[in-house]
C-alpha positions as CSV (number, residue, x, y, z in Angstrom):
1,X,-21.9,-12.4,-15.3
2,X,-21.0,-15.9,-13.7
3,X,-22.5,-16.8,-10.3
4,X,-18.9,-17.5,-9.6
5,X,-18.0,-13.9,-10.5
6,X,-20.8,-12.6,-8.8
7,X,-19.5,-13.9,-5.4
8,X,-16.0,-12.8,-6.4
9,X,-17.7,-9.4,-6.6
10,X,-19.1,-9.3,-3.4
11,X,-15.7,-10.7,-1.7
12,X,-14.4,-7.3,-3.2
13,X,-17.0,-5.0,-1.6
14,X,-19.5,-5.1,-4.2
15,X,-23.0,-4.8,-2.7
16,X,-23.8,-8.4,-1.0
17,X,-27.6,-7.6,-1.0
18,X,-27.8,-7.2,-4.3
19,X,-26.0,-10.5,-5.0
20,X,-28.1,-12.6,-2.2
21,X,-31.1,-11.4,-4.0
22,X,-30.1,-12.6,-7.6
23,X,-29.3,-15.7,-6.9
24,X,-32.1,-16.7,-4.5
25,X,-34.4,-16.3,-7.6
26,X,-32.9,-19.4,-9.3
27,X,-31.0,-21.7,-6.2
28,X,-33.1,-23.9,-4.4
29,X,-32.2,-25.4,-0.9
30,X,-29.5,-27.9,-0.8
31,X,-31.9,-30.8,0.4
32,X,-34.2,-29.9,-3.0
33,X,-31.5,-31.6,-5.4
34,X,-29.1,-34.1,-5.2
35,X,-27.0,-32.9,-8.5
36,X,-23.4,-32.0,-7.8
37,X,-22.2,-29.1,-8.4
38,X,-19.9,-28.1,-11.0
39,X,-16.4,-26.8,-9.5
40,X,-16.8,-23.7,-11.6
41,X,-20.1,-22.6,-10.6
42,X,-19.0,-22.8,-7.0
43,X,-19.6,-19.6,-4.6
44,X,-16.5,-18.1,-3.7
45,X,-15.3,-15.8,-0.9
46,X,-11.4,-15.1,-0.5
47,X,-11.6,-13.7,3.5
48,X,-8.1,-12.4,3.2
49,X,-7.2,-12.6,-0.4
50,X,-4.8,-15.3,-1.4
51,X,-1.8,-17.0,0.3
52,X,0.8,-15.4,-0.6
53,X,2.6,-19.3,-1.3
54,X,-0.1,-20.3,-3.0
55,X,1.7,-19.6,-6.8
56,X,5.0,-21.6,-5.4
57,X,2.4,-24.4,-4.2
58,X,0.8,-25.0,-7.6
59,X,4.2,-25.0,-9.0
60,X,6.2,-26.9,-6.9
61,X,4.0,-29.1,-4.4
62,X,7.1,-30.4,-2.8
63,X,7.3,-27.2,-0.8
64,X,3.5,-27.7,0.7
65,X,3.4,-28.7,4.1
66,X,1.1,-29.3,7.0
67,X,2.3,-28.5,10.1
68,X,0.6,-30.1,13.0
69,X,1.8,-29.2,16.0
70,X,0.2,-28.2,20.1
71,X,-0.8,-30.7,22.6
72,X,0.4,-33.6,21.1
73,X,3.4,-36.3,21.6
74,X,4.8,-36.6,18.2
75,X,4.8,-33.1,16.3
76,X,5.1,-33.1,12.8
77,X,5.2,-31.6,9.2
78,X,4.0,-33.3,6.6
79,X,3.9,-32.8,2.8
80,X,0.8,-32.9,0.5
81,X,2.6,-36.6,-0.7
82,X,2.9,-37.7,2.3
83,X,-1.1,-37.4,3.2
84,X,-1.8,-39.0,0.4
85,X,0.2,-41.8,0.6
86,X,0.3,-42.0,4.3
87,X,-3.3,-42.3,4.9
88,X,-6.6,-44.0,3.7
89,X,-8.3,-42.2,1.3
90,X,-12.1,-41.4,1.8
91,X,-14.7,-40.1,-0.6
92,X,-18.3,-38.8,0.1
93,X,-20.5,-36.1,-1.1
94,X,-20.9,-32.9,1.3
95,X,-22.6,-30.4,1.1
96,X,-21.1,-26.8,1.3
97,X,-23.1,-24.2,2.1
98,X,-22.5,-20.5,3.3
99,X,-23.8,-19.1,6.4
100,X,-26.3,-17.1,4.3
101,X,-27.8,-19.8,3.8
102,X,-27.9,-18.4,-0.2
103,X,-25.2,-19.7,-1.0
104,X,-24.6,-24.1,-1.6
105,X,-23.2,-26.5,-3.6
106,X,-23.1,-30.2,-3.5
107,X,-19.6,-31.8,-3.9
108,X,-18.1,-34.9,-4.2
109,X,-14.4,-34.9,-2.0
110,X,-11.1,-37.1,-1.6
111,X,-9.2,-36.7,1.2
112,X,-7.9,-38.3,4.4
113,X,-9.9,-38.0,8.0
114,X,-8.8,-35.5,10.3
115,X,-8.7,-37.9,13.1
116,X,-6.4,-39.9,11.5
117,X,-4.3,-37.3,11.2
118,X,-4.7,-36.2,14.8
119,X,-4.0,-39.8,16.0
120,X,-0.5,-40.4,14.0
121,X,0.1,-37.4,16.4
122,X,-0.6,-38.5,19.5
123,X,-3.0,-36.2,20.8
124,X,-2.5,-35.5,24.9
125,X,-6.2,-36.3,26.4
126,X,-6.2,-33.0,27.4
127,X,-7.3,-32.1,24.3
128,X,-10.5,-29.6,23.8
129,X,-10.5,-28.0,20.2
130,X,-8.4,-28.3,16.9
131,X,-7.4,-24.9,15.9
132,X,-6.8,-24.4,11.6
133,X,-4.7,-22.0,10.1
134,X,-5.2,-21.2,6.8
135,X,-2.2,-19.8,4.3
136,X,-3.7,-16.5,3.8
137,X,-4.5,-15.9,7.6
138,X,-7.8,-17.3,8.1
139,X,-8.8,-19.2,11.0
140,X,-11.2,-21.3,12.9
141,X,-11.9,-24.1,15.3
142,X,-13.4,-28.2,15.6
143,X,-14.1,-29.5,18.5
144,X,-12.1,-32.9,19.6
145,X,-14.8,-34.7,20.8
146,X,-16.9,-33.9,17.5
147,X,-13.9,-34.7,15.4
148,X,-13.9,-38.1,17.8
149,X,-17.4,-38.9,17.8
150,X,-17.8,-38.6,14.1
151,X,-14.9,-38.9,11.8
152,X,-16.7,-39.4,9.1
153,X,-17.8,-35.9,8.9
154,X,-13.9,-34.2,9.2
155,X,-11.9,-34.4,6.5
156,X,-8.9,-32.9,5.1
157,X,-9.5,-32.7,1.2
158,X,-6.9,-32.7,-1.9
159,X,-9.4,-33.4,-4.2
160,X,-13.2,-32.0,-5.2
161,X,-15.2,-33.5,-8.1
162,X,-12.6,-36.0,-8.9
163,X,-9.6,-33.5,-9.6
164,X,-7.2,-31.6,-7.4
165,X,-8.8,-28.6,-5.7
166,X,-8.7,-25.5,-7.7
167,X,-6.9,-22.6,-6.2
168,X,-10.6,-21.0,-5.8
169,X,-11.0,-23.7,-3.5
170,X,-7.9,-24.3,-0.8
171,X,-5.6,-26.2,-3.1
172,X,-4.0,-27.8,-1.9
173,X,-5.7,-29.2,1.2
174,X,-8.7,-27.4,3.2
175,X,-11.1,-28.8,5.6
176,X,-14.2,-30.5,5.1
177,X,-16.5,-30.2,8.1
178,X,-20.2,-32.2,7.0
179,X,-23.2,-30.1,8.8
180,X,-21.5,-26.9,9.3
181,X,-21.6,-23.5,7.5
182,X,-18.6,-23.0,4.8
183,X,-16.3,-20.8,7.2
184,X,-15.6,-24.4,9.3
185,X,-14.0,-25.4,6.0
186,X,-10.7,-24.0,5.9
187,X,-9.0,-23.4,3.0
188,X,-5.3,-23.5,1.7
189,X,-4.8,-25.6,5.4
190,X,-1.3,-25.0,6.5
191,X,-1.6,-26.3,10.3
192,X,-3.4,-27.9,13.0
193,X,-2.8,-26.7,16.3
194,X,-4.3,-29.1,18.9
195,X,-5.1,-26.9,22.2
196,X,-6.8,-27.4,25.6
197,X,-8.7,-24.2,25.7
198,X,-11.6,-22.6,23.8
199,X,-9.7,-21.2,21.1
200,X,-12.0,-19.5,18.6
201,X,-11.3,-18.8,14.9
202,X,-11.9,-15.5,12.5
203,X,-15.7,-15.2,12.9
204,X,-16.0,-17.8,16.2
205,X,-14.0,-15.3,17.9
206,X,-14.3,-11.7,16.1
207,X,-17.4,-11.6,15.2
208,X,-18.9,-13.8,17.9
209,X,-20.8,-16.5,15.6
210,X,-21.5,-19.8,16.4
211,X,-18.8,-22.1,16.8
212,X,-20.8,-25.2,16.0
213,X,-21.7,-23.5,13.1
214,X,-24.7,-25.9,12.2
215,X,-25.9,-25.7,8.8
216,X,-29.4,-24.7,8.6
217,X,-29.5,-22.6,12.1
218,X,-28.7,-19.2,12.6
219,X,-25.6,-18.1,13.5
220,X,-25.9,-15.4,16.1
């Protein structure tokens, strides 16, 4: 059985110590290596199962969009062409890495910065967090003034190890958050609500973990 599967597993209620425990016998920690990781031997954990758009997505893109919308002066929609085309592209290798701290990979993105995206908008400078809505239901939360401070480390990816993200894996845009645990980096993104209160995401607000999220630190 494939690590992949393994985390599938889990993700369906299999027993997570006994997956945690398998594959801490063979990963090493994310700062050990600096090998990417193959797409296909990525962890994967499907929160809510699927979008239910996702099938009409990888068949007809044109019907993608990104709504971005909240405290901002020019609310908009826009398709996975128009990021792409709109907006300078950016590449780097992140690391991804569950809050387990078990679970990593090392990944190569494409994408566009999330501040660029929030500036075409015209955030109001009342602005406090970035909520993201994923297609299946998932959500969470950036801070502005992180996203501000350091747009090099928020992006919003179309592309992993030089080919479009794999359904696995948000297609056809998710979040890239650099230093923060894997449920920052919200797959299938379908919009960006800027807000000027503390909204908190799926496990920010439910199951009261930390909302910086740091990679390496505990999260409650």
């Amino acid at each position: 059985m494939s690590r992949q599967q393994q985390t599938k597993n889990v993700a369906r209620g299999w027993p997570r110590r006994w997956l945690c425990c398998k594959l801490s016998q063979t990963m090493r920690l994310p700062d050990d290596s600096d090998a990417i990781t193959p797409v296909e031997d990525l962890f994967v954990y499907h929160i809510f199962g699927e979008p239910p758009a996702l099938r009409q997505w990888q068949t007809r893109p044109e019907t993608y969009a990104l709504e971005v919308r909240g405290l901002v002066g020019r609310p908009r929609a826009y398709s996975l062409k128009q990021i792409r085309e709109s907006f300078a592209p950016v590449s780097d290798i992140f690391v991804l890495q569950c809050m387990t701290r078990v679970h990593w990979a090392r990944v190569r993105v494409k994408g566009v910065q999330l501040l660029d995206i929030l500036e075409a908008v015209e955030p109001n400078p009342a602005a406090f967090k970035v909520a993201l809505f994923g297609g299946e239901g998932f959500t969470t939360d950036l801070f502005v003034e992180e996203v501000n401070a350091e747009p090099d480390r928020f992006l919003l990816a179309y592309e992993m190890n030089g080919q479009p993200l794999t359904a696995d894996h948000g297609y056809p845009l998710r979040v890239v958050a650099e230093g923060k645990y894997a449920y920052k980096w919200c797959k299938w993104l379908t919009a960006i609500e800027v807000v000027d209160h503390d909204f908190k995401g799926h496990y920010e607000g439910k199951r009261g973990w930390s909302d910086k999220a740091t990679r390496g630190l505990p999260v409650f």
